[in-house]
Structure formats: C-alpha cells, structure tokens
C-alpha positions in Angstrom: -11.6 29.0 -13.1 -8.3 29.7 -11.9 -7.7 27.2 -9.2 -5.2 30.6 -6.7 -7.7 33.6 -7.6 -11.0 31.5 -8.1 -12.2 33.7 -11.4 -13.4 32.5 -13.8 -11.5 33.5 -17.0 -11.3 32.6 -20.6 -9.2 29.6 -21.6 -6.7 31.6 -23.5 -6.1 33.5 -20.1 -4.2 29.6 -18.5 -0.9 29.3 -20.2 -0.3 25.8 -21.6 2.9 23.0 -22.2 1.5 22.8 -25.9 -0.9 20.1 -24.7 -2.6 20.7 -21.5 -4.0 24.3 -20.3 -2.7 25.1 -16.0 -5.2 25.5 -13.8 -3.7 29.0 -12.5 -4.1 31.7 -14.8 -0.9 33.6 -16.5 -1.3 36.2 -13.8 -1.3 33.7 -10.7 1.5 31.7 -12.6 4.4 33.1 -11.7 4.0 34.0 -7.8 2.7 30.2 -7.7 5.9 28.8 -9.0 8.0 31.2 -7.2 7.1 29.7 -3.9 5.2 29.6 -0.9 1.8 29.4 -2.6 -0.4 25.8 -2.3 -2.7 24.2 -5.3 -5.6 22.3 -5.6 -4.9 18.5 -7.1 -7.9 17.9 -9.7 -7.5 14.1 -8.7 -7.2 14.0 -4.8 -8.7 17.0 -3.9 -5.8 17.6 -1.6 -3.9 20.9 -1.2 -0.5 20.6 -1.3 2.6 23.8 -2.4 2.8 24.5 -5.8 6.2 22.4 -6.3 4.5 19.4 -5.7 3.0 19.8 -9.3 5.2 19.3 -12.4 2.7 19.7 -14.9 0.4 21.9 -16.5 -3.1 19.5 -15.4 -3.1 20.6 -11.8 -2.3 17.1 -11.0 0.3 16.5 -8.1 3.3 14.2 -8.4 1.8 11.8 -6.1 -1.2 11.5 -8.4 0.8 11.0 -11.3 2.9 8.3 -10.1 -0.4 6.0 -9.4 -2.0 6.7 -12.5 1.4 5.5 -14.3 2.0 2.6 -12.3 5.2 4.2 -10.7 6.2 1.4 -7.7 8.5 2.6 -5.1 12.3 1.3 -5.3 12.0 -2.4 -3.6 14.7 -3.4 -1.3 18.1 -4.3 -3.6 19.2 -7.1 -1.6 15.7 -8.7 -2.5 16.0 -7.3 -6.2 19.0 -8.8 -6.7 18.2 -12.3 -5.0 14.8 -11.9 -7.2 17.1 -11.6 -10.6 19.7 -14.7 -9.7 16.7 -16.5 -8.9 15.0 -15.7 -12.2 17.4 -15.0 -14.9 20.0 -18.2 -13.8 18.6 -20.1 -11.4 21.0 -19.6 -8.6 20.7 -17.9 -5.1 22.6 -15.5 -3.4 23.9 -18.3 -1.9 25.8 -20.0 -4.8 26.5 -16.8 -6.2 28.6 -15.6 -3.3 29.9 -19.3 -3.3 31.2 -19.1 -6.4 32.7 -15.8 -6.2 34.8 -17.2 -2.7 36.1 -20.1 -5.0 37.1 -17.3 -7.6 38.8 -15.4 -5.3 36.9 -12.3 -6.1 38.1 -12.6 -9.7 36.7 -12.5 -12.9 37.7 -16.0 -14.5 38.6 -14.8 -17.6 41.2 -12.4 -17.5 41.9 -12.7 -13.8 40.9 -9.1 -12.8 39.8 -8.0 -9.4 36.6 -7.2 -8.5 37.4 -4.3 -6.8 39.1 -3.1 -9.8 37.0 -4.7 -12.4 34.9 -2.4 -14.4 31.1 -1.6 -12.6 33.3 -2.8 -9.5 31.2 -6.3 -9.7 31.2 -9.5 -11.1 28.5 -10.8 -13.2 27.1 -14.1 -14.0 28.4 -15.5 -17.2 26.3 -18.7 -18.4 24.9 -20.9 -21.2 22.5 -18.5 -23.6 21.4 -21.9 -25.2 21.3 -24.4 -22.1 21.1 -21.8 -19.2 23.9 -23.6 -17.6 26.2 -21.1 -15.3 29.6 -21.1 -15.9 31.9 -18.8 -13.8 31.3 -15.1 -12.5 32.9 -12.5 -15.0 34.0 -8.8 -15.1 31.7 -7.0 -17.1 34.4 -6.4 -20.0 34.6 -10.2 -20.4 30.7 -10.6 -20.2 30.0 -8.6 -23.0 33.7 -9.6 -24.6 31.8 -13.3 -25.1 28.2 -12.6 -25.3 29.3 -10.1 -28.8 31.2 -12.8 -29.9 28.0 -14.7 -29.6 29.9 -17.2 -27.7 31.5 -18.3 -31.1 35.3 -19.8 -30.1 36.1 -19.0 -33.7 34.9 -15.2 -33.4 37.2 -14.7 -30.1 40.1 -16.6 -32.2 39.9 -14.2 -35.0 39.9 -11.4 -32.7 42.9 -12.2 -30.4 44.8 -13.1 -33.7 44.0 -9.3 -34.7 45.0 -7.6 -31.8 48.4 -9.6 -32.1 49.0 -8.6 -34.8 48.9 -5.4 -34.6 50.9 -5.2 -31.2 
C-alpha cells in the first residue's frame, strides 16, 4: 500500500534503490520529493515531510541514526581532554603547559603554531615506552613516526636532500 494515496498496488508499482522497494508508489514519488508533502515512518509511527527520509524503507533519518548507533557530536573540549587522557596520559593541563614552555612552537623545526600545518601542535611521544616528548607540528609528527623513529632513517634522509640542494 502506498503509504500518500493508501492503495494498494502491486510491488512492481514502488520504485526501488536496487535493494529496498519505497513505500510511495512511482506516481506519488515525485510530488512527495518535490516538497510539501509528509510520510509515514514504518519504525515510529510518526509523520514527519518527505525530506526527513533518505531512503527507499520509509524509515526517517531520526530512525536510522538509532538503529546504527549514530551518537550526537560530544563536546570537543571534553573529546579532546578524553584523547590526552587516553592515548598519552597527560591533561589538558600539561598539554597547554608544555606548549607555554615551547613557545607555541613545534620543537623540531621551530615553526609556529599558528603557521604550522593543521594550525596545531600535536603530541609527539615514545611508541615503545609511551613516554611524551615535546609537542610537534604535524609535518614533524609524521616526519618521525615514517621514519619509525629510526635516527639512522632521518640521517639518511637529511643526507639526501643535501645532496641534492
């Protein structure tokens, strides 16, 4: 049954995503998605306009973010407290601490952080002992963690740049 007109019509009369059949018929189709016009959701029973549905089960966005275990955005300041806390074992605190004895520089090559790449500073440490080091731009960051943090590697590489400058 189509979910606008309420007839009942044959399945091949619903026009489908290759996987799922609407709930509004090929005829209703259209002037539902061109505005205006409300649906039915098949899981909450709620009417709501047809833009609130971005698929072909008659299933509203709401719907579909619960049934996939969507969570709303949490506060950053707490996200980011929340990831110092569990990927290095520092807080905000000594992070901020840090960057104030840095000057609000990466430690490696001395760049601002206002200029640095990402326009941050990240937390360089220890991938063996977990130890924090210093805060670096992200160009350095990666710089040493695809060197794998192998003196040698970074040796071999500053010696090829040279010589080709």
């Amino acid at each position: 049954m189509c979910t606008r007109c309420r007839v009942y019509k044959p399945l091949n009369d619903f026009p489908t995503n290759g996987k799922y059949h609407r709930r509004v018929c090929r005829v209703c189709w259209p002037i539902v998605r061109a505005g205006g016009e409300t649906l039915e959701c098949r899981e909450c029973g709620v009417t709501k306009p047809a833009t609130s549905f971005d698929n072909s089960r008659g299933v509203c966005q709401s719907c579909v973010r619960k049934s996939s275990g969507y969570a709303p955005r949490v506060d950053p300041e707490r996200q980011r407290a929340a990831n110092l806390l569990k990927n290095y074992g520092i807080t905000v605190e000594a992070y901020e601490a840090k960057r104030q004895a840095q000057d609000g520089k990466c430690a490696c090559c001395g760049i601002d952080e206002s200029d640095a790449p990402r326009g941050r500073l990240y937390v360089d440490h220890d991938h063996d002992t977990g130890q924090v080091r210093d805060l670096l731009c992200s160009n350095c960051n990666m710089m040493i963690g695809y060197a794998l943090e192998d003196t040698r590697i970074l040796r071999a590489g500053a010696a090829y740049v040279a010589k080709w400058l």
